[in-house]
C-alpha positions as CSV (number, residue, x, y, z in Angstrom):
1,X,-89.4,45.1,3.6
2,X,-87.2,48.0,4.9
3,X,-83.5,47.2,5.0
4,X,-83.1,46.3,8.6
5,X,-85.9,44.2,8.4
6,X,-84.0,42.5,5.5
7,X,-80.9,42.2,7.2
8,X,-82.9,40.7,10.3
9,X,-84.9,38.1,8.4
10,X,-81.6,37.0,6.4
11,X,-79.7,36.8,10.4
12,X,-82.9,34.0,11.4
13,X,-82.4,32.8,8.3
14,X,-78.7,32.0,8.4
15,X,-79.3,30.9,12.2
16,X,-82.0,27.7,10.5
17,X,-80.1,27.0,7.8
18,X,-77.1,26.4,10.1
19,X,-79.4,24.3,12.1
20,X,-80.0,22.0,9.5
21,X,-83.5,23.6,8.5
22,X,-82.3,23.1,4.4
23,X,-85.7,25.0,3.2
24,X,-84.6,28.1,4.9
25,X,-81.9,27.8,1.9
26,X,-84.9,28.6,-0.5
27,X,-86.2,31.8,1.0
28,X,-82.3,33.0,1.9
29,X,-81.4,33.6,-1.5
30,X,-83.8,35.9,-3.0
31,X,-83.0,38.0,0.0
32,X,-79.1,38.2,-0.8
33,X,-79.4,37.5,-4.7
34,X,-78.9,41.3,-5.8
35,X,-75.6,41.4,-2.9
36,X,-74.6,38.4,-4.3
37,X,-74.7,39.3,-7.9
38,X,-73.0,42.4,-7.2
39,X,-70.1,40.9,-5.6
40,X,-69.9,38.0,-8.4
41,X,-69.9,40.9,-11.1
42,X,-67.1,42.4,-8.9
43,X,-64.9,39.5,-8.8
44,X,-65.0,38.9,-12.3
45,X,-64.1,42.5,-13.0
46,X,-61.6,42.7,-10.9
47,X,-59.8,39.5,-12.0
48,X,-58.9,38.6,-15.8
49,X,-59.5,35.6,-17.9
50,X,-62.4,34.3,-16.4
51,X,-64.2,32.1,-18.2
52,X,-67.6,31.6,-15.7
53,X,-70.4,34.5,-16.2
54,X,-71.6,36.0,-13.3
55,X,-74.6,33.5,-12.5
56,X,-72.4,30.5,-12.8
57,X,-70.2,31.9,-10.2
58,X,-72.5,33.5,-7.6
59,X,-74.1,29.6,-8.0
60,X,-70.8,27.8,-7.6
61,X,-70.3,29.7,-4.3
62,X,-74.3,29.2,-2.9
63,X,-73.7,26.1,-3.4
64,X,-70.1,26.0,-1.2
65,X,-71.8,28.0,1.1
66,X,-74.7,26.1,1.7
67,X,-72.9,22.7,1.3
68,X,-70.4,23.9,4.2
69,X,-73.1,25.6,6.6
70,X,-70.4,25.0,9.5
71,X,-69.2,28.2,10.6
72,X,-71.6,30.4,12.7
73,X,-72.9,33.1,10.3
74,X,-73.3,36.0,12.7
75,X,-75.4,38.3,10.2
76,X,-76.1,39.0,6.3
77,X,-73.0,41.4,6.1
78,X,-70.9,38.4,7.6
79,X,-72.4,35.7,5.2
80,X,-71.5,38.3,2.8
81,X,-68.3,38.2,3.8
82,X,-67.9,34.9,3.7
83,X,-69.5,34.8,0.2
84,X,-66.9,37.0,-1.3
85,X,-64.3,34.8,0.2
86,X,-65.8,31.6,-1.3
87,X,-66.5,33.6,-5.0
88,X,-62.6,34.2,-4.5
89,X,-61.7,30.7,-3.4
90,X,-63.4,29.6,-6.7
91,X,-61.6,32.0,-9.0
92,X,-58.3,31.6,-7.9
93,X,-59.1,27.1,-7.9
94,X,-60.1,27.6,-11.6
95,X,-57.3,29.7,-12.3
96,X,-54.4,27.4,-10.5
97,X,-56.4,24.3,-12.9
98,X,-55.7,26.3,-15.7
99,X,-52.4,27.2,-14.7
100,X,-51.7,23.1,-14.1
101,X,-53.2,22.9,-18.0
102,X,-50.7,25.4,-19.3
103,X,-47.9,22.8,-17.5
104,X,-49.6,19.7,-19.5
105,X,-51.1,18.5,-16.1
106,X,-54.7,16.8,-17.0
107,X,-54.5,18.1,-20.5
108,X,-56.7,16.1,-23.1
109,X,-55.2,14.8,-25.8
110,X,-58.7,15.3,-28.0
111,X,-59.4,18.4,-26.5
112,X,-59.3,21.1,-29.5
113,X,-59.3,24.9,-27.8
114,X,-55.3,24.9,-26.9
115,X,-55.6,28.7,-28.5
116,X,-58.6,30.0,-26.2
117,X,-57.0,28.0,-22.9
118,X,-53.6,29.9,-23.8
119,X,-54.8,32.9,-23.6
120,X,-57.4,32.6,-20.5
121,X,-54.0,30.8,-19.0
122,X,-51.6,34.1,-19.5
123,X,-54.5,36.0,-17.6
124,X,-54.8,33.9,-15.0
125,X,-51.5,34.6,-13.8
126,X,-52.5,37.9,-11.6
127,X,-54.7,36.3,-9.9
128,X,-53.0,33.7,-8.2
129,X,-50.4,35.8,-7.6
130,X,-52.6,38.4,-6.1
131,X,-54.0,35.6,-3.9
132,X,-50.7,34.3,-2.7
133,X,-49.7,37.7,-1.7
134,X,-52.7,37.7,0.2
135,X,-51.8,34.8,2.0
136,X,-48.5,36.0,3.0
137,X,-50.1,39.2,4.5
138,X,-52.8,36.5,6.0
139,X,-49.4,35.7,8.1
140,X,-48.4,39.2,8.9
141,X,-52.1,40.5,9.6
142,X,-55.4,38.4,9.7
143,X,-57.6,41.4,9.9
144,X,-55.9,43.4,7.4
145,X,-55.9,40.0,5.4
146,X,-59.6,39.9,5.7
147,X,-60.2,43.4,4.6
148,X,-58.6,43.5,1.5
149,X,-60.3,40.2,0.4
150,X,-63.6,41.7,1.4
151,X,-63.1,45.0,-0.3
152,X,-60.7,43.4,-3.6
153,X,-62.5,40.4,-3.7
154,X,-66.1,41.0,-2.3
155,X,-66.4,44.8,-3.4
156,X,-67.8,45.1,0.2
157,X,-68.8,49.3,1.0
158,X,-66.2,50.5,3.9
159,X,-69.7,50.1,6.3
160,X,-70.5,46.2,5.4
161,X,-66.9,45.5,6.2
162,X,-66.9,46.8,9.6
163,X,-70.1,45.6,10.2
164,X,-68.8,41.8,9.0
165,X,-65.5,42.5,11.1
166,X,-67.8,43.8,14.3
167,X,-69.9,40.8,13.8
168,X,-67.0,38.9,13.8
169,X,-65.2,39.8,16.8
170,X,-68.7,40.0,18.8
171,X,-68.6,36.5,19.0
């Protein structure tokens, strides 16, 4: 299949699974897994003291995507979009749990990797504050906002992102 072709079977695709159509799910994926990959390898990269691999985090997000199928998708580039958002989302939860670890919060008392969680915990640090200074520009500018977490966090080309922003504001 030629690109647009791709990007138009993953649009109907996106439109059934939103309809509740779950199998559509199972022929989605293999049409977004290389995007998705790539922007799961760029998260990790970008961030430090992640403990997930690539796989385990592009599959933690799928799974939040397709879980919460409640927002219109509008195409692939905005589902990627979104993707990159939730990929964020659960790097910056795992880093504020490791954060609450470092304070004692939920700490085990059997639990025998205090030296490995230490470190991974001083890393972790960036990222949340990288993600709260996102928020605060959320307040200032939504789009701008929006942008940096697509292009940061999702790795998106300049292109995708207006084409996710365009989708966006087309609706």
């Amino acid at each position: 299949m030629r690109e647009a072709e791709v990007r138009a079977r993953a649009t109907a695709l996106l439109d059934q699974l939103q309809a509740g159509e779950a199998s559509a799910a199972e022929e989605l994926l293999p049409l977004v897994y290389s995007e998705l990959h790539r922007l799961a390898q760029r998260a990790l990269t970008r961030g430090s003291g992640h403990t997930l691999q690539t796989t385990d985090l592009m599959n933690e997000a799928w799974l939040r995507l397709v879980e919460s199928a409640s927002a219109p998708w509008r195409s692939r580039d905005h589902f990627l979009a979104v993707a990159a958002r939730a990929m964020r989302s659960v790097l910056v939860d795992r880093a504020r749990s490791r954060g609450s670890l470092k304070r004692g919060e939920g700490r085990r008392a059997d639990v025998d990797l205090d030296l490995v969680v230490t470190e991974l915990e001083a890393r972790s640090g960036d990222l949340v504050v990288l993600d709260e200074a996102r928020e605060a520009l959320q307040r200032m500018d939504p789009t701008l906002a929006r942008i940096i977490e697509m292009r940061f966090f999702g790795g998106m080309s300049h292109p995708s992102i207006a084409r996710a922003l365009y989708a966006r504001m087309a609706n």
